[in-house]
C-alpha positions as CSV (number, residue, x, y, z in Angstrom):
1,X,0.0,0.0,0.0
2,X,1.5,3.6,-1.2
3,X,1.6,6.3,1.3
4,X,-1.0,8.6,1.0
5,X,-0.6,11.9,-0.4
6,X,-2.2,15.6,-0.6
7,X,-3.9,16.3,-3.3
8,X,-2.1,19.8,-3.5
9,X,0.6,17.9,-4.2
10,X,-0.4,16.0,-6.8
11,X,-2.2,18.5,-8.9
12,X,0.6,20.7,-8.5
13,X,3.1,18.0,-9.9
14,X,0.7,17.7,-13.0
15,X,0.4,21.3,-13.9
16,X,4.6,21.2,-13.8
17,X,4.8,18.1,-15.8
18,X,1.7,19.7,-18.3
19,X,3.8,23.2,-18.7
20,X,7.1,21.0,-19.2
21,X,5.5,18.4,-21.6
22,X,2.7,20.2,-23.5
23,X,4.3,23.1,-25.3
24,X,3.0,23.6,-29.1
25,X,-0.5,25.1,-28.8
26,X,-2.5,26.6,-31.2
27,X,-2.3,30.6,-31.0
28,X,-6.5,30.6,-30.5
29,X,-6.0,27.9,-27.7
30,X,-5.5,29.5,-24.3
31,X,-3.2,27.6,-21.6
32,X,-4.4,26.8,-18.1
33,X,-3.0,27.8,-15.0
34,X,0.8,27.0,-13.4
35,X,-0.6,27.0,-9.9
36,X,-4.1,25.8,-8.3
37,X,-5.1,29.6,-7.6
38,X,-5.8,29.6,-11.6
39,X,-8.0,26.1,-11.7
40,X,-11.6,26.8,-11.2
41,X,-12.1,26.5,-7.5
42,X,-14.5,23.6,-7.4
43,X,-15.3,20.3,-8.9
44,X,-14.2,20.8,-12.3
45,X,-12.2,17.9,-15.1
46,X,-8.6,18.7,-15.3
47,X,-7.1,20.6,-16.8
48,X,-9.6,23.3,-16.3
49,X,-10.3,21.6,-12.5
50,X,-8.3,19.8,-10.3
51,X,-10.0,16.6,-11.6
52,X,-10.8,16.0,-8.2
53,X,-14.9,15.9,-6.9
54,X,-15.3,19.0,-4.5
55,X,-19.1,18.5,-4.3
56,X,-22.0,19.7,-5.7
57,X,-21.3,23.2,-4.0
58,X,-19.6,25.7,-5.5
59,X,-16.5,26.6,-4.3
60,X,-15.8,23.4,-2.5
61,X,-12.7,22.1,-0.7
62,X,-10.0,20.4,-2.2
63,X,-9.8,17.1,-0.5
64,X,-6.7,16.7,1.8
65,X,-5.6,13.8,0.4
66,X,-5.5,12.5,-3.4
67,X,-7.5,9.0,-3.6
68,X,-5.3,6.2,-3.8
69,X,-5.7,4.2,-7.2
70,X,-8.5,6.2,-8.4
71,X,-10.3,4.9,-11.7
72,X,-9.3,7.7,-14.0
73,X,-11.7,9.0,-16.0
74,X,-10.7,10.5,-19.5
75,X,-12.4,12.8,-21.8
76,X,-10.9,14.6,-25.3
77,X,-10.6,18.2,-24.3
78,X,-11.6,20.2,-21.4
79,X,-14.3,22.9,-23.0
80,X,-14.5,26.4,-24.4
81,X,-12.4,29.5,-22.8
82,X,-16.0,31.0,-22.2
83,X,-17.4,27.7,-20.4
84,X,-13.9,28.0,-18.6
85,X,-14.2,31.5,-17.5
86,X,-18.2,30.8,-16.5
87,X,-17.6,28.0,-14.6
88,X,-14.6,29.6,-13.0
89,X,-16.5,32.7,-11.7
90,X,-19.4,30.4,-10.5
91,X,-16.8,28.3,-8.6
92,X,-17.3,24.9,-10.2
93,X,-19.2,23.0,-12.5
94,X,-20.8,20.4,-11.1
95,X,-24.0,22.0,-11.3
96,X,-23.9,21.3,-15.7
97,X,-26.1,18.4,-17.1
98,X,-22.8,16.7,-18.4
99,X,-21.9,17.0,-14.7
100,X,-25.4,15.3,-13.5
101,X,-25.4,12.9,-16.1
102,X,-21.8,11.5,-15.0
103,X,-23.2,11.2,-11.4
104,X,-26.3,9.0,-12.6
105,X,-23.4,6.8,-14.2
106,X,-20.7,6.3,-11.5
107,X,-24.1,5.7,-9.3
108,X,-24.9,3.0,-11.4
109,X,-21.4,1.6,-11.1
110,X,-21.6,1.9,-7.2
111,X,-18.0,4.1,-7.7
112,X,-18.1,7.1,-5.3
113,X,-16.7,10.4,-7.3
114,X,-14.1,10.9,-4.5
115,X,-12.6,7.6,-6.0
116,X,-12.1,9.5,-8.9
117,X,-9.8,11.5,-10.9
118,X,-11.4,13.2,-13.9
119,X,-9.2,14.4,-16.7
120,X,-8.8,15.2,-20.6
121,X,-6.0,13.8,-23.6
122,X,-6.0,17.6,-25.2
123,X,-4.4,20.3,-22.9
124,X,-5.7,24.0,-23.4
125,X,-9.0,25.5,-24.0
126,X,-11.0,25.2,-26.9
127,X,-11.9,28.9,-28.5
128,X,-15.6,29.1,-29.5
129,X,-17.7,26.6,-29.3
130,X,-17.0,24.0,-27.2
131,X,-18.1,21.2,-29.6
132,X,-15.8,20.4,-32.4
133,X,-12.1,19.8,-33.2
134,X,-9.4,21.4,-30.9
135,X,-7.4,23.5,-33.5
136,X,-3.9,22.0,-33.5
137,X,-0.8,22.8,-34.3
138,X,2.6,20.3,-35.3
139,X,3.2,17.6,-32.8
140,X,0.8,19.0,-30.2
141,X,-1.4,16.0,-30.3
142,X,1.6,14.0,-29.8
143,X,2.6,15.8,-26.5
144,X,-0.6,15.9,-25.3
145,X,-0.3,11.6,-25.6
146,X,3.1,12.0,-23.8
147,X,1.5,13.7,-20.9
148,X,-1.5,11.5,-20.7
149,X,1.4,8.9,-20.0
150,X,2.8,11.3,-17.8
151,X,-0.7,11.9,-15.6
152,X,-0.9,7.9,-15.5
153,X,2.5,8.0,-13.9
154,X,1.4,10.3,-11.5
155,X,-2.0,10.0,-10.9
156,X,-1.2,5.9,-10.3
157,X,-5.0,5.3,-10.9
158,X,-6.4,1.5,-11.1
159,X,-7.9,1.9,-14.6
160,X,-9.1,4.2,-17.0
161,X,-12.5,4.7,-18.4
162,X,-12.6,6.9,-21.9
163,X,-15.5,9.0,-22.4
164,X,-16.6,8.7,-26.2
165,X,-14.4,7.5,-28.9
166,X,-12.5,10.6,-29.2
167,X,-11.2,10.1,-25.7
168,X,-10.4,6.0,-26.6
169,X,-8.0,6.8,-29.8
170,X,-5.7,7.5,-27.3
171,X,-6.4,5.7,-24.0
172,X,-6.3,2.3,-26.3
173,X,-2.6,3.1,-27.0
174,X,-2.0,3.1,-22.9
175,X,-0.5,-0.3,-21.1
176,X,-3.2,-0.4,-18.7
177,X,-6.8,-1.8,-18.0
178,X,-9.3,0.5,-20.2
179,X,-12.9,0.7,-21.3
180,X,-14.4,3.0,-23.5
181,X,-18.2,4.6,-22.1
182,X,-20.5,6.8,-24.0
183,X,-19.7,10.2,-23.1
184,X,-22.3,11.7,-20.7
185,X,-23.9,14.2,-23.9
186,X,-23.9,11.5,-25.9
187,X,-27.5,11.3,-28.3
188,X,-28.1,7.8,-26.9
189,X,-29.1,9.7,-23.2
190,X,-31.3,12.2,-25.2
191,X,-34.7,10.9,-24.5
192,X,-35.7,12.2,-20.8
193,X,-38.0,8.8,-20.1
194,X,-35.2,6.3,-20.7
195,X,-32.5,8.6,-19.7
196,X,-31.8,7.4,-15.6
197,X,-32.4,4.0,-16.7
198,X,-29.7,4.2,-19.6
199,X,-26.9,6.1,-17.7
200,X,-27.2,3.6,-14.5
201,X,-27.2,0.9,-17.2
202,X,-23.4,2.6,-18.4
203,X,-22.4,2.8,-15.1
204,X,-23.4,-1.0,-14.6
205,X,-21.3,-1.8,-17.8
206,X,-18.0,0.4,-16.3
207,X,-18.7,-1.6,-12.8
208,X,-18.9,-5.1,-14.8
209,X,-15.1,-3.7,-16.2
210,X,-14.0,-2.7,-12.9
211,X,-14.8,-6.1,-11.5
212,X,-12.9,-8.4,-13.9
């Protein structure tokens, strides 16, 4: 059994190792923060967040200490500078549907969000909308895959579950136990009768994974 450690710690060392690892952005993508003072202060994915769950309220604590072997859970890019910068003034974003949506799933996988670490394969935030393709520039993609090695290495987590297939084009190239799960927008949850029912049913399928 490792020896626990503070989350400050740990988020800290990933910022470092993001700033060392991921330089070649696009000049429309803007570049998260060196220090936590500059991550929105709340439950929020990394690297916009922590990637640690700070509750539903906004402004929430960090947790002392970082969850040992957390299922790491992986989406393609964080979101739009303006969804940053909103979710940043309101102190989290746990309050969005993609946030409740992800809690219906991890319910129906019995996993508890403070097992959790919640993070992205493209660094940076998207300008614009926050749907679409993150503009690139040469070899950024490929850094952004070094540093998702790089976060594994740090984060230590038990296995990783990729939100959408986006998110699995790069998580499949990984040495470690994956799964890929719809995404939490995904048009398969649309309907608002069979919606509960179908994201406890993904969670189900992630704790089926988990149990293997």
């Amino acid at each position: 059994m490792t020896s626990p450690r503070k989350s400050e710690d740990v988020v800290q060392q990933l910022l470092a190792a993001m700033h060392l690892t991921v330089t070649n952005y696009h000049p429309t993508v803007r570049q998260t923060g060196l220090t936590l003072s500059g991550l929105i202060p709340g439950t929020a994915f990394f690297p916009g967040g922590s990637g640690l769950w700070r509750g539903l309220e906004p402004r929430g604590p960090l947790p002392d200490l970082f969850p040992d072997a957390p299922v790491m859970f992986v989406g393609h890019n964080f979101d739009s500078i303006r969804a940053f910068d909103k979710s940043f003034a309101n102190g989290g974003e746990a309050g969005w549907e993609f946030w409740r949506r992800l809690l219906e799933i991890l319910a129906g996988a019995s996993l508890k969000p403070e097992r959790c670490f919640f993070t992205n394969v493209l660094m940076g935030l998207k300008p614009g909308s926050a749907t679409g393709s993150m503009p690139s520039v040469p070899d950024y993609k490929n850094q952004c895959s070094q540093f998702l090695q790089k976060q594994i290495e740090i984060v230590r987590p038990l296995a990783l579950v990729a939100l959408g297939v986006n998110a699995e084009r790069f998580v499949s190239r990984l040495d470690l136990p994956w799964i890929e799960s719809l995404h939490p927008t995904d048009w398969y949850f649309r309907e608002t009768n069979t919606r509960q029912q179908r994201l406890k049913a993904q969670g189900a399928f992630i704790a089926k994974f988990l149990c293997s």
